[in-house]
N, C-alpha and C positions, 0 to 999 in steps of 0.2 A: 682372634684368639681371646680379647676380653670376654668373647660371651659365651667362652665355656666355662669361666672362673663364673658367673651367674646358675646356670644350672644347678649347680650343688646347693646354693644359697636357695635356690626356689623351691627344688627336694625339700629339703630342712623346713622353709615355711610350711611347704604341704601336709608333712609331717606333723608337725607342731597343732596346724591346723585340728588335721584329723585328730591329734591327740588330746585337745582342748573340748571337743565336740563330744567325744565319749567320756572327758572328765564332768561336761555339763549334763549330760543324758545319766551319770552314774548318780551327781548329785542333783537329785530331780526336785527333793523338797521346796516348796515355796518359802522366801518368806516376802516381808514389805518393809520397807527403807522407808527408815523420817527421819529428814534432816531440815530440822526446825519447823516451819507450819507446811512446810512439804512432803507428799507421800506418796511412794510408789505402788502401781499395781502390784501384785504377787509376783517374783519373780524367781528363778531358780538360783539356789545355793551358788551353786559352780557357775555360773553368768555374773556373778556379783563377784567371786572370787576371781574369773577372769577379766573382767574389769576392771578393779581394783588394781592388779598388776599389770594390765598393760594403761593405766593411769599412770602409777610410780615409774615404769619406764618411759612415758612421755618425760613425767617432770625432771626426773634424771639425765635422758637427754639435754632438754633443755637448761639445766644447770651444768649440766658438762660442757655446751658450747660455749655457756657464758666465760667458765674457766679458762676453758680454750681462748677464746682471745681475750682474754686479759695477758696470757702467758703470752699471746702473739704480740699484743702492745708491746708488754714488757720487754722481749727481747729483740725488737726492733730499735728502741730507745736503749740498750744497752748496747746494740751492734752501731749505732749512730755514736755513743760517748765512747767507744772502742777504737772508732777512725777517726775522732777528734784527737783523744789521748796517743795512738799512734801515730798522726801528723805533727801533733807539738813536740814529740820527741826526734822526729824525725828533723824537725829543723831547729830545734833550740841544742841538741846533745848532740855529741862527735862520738857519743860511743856504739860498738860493734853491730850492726841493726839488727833489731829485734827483729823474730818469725815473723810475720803479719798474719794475725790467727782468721782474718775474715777471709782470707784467699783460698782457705780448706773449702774444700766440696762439702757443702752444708747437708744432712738430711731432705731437705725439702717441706722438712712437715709442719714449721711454724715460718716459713719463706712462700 
């Protein structure tokens, strides 16, 4: 069953493909890239433009996983000071006990 949730995603790539290839073929103009004592052959408009943005969503990715587990760290060390804090209550105070909020069925998605 997971690999009919793919199909749709692979359409969409092909898609996308096809639709990148006639935006390069539409923007045909050359130009040449210098980026400091470097310089590129002649290259097409729309090849640079798709470039460029599937650059940003490299580095985007990768700043997004960084975030991602920092938020994983983070709430790992809060669910650890959570059953600290609800164990010393549990045995220093006589009063009515608390829910035990870790025993909820978590998302799964920073676990």
């Amino acid at each position: 069953m997971k690999g009919l949730k793919i199909i749709p995603m692979f359409l969409l790539l092909i898609a996308l493909t096809y639709t990148g290839m006639l935006f390069v073929q539409a923007n045909g103009d050359e130009m040449v890239v210098k980026l400091g004592s470097y310089q590129t052959p002649p290259i097409a408009i729309g090849f640079i433009i798709l470039s460029s943005v599937f650059v940003g969503m490299i580095i985007c990715g990768v700043l997004c996983s960084v975030e991602m587990l920092g938020l994983y760290v983070q709430n790992r060390r809060l669910k650890k000071k959570l059953l600290g804090i609800n164990l010393s209550n549990k045995v220093v105070s006589t009063s009515p006990p608390v829910q035990d909020v870790t025993s909820t069925k978590a998302s799964g998605r920073f676990t």
